[in-house]
C-alpha positions in Angstrom: 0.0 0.0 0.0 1.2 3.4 -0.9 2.0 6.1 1.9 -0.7 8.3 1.0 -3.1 6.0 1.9 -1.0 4.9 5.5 -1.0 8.8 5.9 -5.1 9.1 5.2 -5.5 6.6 7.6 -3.4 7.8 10.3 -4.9 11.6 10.0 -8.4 9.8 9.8 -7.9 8.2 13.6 -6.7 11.7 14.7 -9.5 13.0 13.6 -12.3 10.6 14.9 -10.2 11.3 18.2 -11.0 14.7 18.2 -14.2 14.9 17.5 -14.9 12.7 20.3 -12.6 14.3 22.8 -14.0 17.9 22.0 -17.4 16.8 22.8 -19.6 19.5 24.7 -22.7 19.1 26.9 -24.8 22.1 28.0 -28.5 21.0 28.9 -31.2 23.5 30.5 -34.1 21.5 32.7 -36.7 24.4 31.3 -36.0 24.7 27.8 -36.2 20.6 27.4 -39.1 20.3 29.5 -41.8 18.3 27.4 -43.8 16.5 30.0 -42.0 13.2 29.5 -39.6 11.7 32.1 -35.8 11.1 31.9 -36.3 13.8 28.3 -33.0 15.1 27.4 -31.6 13.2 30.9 -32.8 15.4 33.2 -35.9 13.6 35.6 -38.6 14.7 37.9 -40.4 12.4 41.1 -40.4 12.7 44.6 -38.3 11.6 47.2 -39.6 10.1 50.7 -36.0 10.3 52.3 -35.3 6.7 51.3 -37.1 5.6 47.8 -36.7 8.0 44.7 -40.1 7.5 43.0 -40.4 9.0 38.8 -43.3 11.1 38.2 -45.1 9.4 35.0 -48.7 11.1 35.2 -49.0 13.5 32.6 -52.6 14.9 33.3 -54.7 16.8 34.8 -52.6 19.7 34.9 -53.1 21.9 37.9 -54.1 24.7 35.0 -55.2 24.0 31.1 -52.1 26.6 30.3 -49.5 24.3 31.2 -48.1 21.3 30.3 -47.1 19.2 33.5 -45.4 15.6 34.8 -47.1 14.5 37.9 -47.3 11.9 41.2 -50.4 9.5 40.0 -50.4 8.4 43.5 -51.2 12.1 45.1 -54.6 13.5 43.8 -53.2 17.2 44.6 -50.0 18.3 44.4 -46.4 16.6 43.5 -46.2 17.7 40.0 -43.5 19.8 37.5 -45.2 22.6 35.2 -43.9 24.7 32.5 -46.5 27.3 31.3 -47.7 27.0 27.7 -48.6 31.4 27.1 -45.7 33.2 29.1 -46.3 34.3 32.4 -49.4 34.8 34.3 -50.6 34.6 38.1 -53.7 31.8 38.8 -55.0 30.6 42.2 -52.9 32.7 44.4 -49.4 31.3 42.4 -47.2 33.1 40.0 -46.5 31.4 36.5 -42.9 31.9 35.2 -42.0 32.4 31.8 -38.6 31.3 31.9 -38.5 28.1 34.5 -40.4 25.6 36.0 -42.8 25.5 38.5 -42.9 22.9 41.1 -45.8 22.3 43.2 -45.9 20.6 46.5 -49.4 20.6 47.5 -49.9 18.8 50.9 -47.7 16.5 50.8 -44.7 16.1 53.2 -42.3 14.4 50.2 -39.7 16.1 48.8 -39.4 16.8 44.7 -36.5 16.3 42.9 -35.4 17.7 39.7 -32.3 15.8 38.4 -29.8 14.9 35.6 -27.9 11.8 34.5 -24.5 12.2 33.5 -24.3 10.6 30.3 -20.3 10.4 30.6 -17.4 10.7 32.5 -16.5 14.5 33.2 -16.6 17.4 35.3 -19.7 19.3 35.4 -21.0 22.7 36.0 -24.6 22.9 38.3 -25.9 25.7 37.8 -29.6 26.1 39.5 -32.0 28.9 40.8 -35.1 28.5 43.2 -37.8 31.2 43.4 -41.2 31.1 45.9 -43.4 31.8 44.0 -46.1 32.1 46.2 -48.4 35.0 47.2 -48.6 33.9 50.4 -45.2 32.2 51.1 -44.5 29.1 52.9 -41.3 27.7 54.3 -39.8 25.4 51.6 -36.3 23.3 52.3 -34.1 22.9 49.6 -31.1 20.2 49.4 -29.0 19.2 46.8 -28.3 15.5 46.5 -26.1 13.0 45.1 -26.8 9.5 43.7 -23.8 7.3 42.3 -24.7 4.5 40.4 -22.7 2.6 43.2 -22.7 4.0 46.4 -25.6 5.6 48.6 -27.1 8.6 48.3 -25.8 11.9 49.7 -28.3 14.4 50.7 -26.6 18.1 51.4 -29.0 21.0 52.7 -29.0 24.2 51.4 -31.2 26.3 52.7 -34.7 27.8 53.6 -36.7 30.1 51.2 -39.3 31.7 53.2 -41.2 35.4 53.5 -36.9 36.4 54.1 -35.4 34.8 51.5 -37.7 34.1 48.6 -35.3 33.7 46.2 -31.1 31.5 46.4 -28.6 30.5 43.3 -26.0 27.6 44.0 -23.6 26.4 41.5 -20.8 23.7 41.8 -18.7 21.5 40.4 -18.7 17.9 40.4 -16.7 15.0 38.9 -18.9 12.0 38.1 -19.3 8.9 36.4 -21.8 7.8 33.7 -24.9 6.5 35.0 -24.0 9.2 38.4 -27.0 10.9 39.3 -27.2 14.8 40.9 -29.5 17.5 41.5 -32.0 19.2 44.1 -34.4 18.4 46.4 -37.6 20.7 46.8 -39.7 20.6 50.0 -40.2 17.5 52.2 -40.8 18.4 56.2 -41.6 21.9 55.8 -44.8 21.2 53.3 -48.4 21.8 54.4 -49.4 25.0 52.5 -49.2 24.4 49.1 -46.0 25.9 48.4 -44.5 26.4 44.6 -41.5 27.0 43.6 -39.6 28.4 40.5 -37.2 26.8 39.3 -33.8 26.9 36.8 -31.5 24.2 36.2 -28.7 23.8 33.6 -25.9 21.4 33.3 -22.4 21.7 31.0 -19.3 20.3 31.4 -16.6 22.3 31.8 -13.4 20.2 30.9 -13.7 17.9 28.1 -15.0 14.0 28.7 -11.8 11.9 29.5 -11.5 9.7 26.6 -12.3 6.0 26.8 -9.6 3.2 26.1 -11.0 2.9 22.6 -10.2 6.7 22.0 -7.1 6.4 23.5 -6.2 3.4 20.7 -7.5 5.1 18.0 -5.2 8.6 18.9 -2.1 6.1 19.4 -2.4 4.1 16.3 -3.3 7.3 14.3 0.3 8.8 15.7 1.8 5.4 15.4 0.9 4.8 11.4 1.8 8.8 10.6 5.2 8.4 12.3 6.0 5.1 10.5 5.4 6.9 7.1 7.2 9.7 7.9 10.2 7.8 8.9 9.9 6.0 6.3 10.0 8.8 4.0 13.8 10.0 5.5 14.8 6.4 4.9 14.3 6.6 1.4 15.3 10.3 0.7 18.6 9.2 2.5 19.4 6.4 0.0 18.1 7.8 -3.2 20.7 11.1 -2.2 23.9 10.8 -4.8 26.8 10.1 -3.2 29.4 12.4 -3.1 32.7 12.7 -4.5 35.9 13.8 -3.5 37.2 14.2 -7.3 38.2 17.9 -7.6 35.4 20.0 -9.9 36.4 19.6 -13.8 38.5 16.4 -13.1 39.3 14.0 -15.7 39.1 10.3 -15.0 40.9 7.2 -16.6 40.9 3.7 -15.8 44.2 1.5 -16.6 44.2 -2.1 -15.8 42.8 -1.8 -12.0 44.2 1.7 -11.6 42.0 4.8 -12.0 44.4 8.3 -13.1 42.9 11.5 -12.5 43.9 14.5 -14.5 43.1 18.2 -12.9 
């Protein structure tokens, strides 16, 4: 085979390699909200303090201009919005525009809004909680950490109450694929049908570390450009003429076995 074609393969593995390693993830909780669980791999449930339990009711929406994900095991209450006609202000709650609205009802479960990393990396949380309420309850907030092996790590935050209706918390994590993180809304403190606003977006800041099959493909695609390249030198070094130490303009003879050089 020719060295062109050792050299298109080489530059093709480096290329596949870099695709993959310059990978970027940014995903927004609001924006791919579509009333469908696990969509774009953020999720929605409630927690109890011991079993994480998906919403997967869809209906009845708590109003006809929003689309929801609900608990089909609590009648009121327990369930994600995202308004369907901007902002607007219905049964004593404000709407948002721009995030999602969780409801608690009267239940004393937590909500979770979550994300599953779909790869090994460090990501950026970024989230925002609002009380939306007119009349505003006291609403615990926690962030929480599920590995794929391992127990669950529950972190509080803080309180939003009449004081502090609105908090922003952003971090950085390393995780695993399959690792699951995000934020607990509620639990203890429910009992007067609080709702909360809320904003969550996920990127990772430094790029995915490769897999061993990304790392293969990088090495061989070195490995086959640096054998054609030396190869190249090789063969420029023996097709070079080889020099001569007969003065410029010499003439040669040859007598018997003996060569005579005239200057």
């Amino acid at each position: 085979m020719t060295t062109k074609f050792y050299r298109f393969i080489g530059a093709s593995c480096l290329i596949i390699y870099a695709g993959g390693a310059a990978a970027k993830i940014e995903a927004d909780a609001f924006r791919s909200f579509g009333a469908q669980e696990n969509q774009y791999g953020f999720m929605y449930g409630s927690y109890d303090g011991s079993t994480f339990s998906p919403f997967s009711a869809r209906s009845p929406c708590f109003d006809a201009r929003t689309i929801c994900l609900r608990s089909a095991a609590v009648p009121l209450g327990l369930e994600v919005d995202k308004s369907t006609v901007g902002a607007f202000t219905t049964h004593g709650l404000k709407v948002p525009a721009d995030g999602l609205l969780l409801l608690g009802g009267r239940s004393t479960e937590a909500m979770y809004v979550a994300y599953t990393a779909p790869s090994r990396a460090t990501f950026n949380s970024s989230a925002s909680f609002d009380l939306l309420n007119t009349t505003p309850a006291a609403v615990e907030l926690s962030f929480f950490y599920r590995p794929v092996s391992g127990p669950v790590v529950v972190s509080k935050i803080g309180t939003l109450d009449k004081a502090v209706n609105g908090v922003g918390v952003s971090m950085l994590l390393d995780v695993q694929p399959g690792d699951v993180f995000g934020y607990l809304v509620g639990g203890d403190s429910y009992g007067t049908d609080p709702a909360v606003g809320v904003n969550f977006v996920v990127s990772d800041t430094v790029a995915g570390i490769p897999e061993p099959s990304t790392w293969a493909l990088w090495l061989a695609g070195v490995g086959i450009l640096g054998m054609t390249f030396r190869n190249n030198r090789k063969q420029a070094s023996l097709a070079k003429p080889m020099r001569s130490d007969r003065p410029k303009g010499a003439r040669t003879a040859t007598v018997g076995d003996t060569v005579l050089t005239n200057a």
